[in-house]
N, C-alpha and C positions, 0 to 999 in steps of 0.2 A: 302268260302262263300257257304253255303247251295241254292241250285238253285231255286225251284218253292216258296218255302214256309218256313219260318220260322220253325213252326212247327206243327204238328198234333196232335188234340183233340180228346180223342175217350171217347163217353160218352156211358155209361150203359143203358140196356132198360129201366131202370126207369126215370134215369135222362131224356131220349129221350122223353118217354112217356109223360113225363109233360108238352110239351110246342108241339104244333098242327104241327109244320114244321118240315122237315125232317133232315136239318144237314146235307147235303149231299151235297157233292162239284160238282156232275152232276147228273142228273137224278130230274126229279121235285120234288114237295111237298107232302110228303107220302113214298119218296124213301127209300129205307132198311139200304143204308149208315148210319152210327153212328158217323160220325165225323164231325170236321170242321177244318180247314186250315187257318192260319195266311199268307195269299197270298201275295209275294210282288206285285203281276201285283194288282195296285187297281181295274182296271174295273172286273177282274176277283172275287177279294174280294169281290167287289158291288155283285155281280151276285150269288154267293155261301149265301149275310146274304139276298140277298132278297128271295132265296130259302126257308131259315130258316125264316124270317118273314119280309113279305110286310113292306118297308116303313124303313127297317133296314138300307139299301145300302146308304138313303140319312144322315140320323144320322150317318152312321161311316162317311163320309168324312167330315161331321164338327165336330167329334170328331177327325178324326184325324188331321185336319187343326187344330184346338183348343189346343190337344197336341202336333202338333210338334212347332207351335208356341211359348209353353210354352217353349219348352225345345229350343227352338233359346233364347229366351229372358232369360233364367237361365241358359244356356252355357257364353252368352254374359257379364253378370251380376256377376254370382257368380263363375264360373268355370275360367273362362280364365280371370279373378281378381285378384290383390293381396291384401289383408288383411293384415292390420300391426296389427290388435288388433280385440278386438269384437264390438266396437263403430265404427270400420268403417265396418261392416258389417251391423250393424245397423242403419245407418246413414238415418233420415229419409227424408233430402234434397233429398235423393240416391234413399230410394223405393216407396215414394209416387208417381214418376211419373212409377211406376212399374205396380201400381193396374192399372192402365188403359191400359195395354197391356197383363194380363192374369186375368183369371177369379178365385179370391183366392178362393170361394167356392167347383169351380173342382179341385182346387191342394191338399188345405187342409180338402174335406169334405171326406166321407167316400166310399172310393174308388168302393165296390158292390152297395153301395148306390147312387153314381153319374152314375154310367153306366147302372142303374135299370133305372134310368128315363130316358133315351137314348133308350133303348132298355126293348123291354120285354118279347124276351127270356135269360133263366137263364144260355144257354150253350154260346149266344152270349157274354154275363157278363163272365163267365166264360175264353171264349176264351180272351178275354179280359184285362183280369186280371190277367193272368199265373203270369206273372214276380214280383207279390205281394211275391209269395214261391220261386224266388230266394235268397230271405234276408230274410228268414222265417216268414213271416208274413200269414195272413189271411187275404184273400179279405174284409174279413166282418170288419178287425178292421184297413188296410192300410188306408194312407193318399191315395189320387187321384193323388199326384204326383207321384204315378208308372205309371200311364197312360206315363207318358214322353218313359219308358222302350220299349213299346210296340211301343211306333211310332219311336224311332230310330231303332227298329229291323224290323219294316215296309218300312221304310224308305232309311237306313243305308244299311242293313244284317245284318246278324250274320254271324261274324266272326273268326275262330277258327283256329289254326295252324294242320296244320296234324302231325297224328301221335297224338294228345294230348297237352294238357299243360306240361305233365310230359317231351315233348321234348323241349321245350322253355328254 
C-alpha cells in the first residue's frame, strides 16, 4: 500500500495558470507548487482542494460520500451477485428500489462534465478523473461511474504486490 497519497498530479504552467489557485499541497494560494495529491488522510485532502479553490473541501466530501456509497450499493448489487442470465440482471422489481440509493445522473452522466459542476478548477476535475485512462477512456466522453475508481483508492489504497505484477 502506497503511504501518504494515492497518487501525484503535476500540471503544466499553463494548465496551472488557468485556474487562480495554487495546486499546492502546502504553502498558500499563489504558491509555486504544480501539483496535487490524491490524499488518503481526508482532512488533509480538504485542506490541499481548499488551497486550490475555496469551497472545494466541502464538494469533495460529498462527492466522495456520493461515490463511495455508489460503489457500497454496486458492490452489494451487482458484484457480489450471481446472475443466471441477463433478465435477472435486469430485473426491474431488483433496481427500481436502486434509483433511490444512487444518483443515476452522476453514475451515467458525463464523467468531466459531473465533476465540472462540483468544482471549478480544471486540475481538481482532473485530479479526479485519473482512473477514466486506466481503461482508456477520456474524462470528456467516461461515464461518472469511474468516480467509484477513485473513492476506493481513496478510501481502500492502492494496492500492489512488490516487486510488480510480473512476480504474482
Amino acid at each position: 500500500k502506497v503511504p501518504e497519497a494515492a497518487y501525484r498530479v503535476f500540471f503544466a504552467d499553463a494548465a496551472a495558470g488557468s485556474y487562480a489557485g495554487s495546486g499546492s499541497s502546502s504553502g498558500g494560494v499563489g504558491s509555486s507548487r504544480r501539483y496535487l495529491d490524491l490524499l488518503y488522510d481526508v482532512q488533509a485532502m480538504v485542506e490541499q482542494l481548499e488551497q486550490e479553490e475555496p469551497g472545494a473541501g466541502t464538494q469533495y466530501l460529498s462527492w466522495l460520500a456520493d461515490a463511495r456509497k455508489a460503489l457500497v450499493v454496486g458492490t452489494r448489487e451487482f458484484i457480489e451477485r450471481d446472475f443466471a442470465g441477463v433478465l435477472d440482471f435486469l430485473d426491474l422489481k431488483r433496481l427500481l428500489p436502486l434509483l433511490s440509493q444512487v444518483n443515476l445522473l452522476e453514475l451515467l452522466g458525463n464523467h468531466h462534465h459531473r465533476l465540472s459542476l462540483r468544482f471549478k478548477s480544471p486540475r481538481i476535475c482532473a485530479l479526479l478523473s485519473l482512473q477514466d485512462l486506466y481503461v482508456g477512456l477520456s474524462p470528456y466522453t467516461a461515464p461518472g461511474v469511474f468516480s467509484l475508481l477513485a473513492a476506493t483508492e481513496i478510501t481502500d489504497g492502492v494496492w500492489t504486490p512488490i516487486g510488480g505484477f510480473g512476480k504474482v
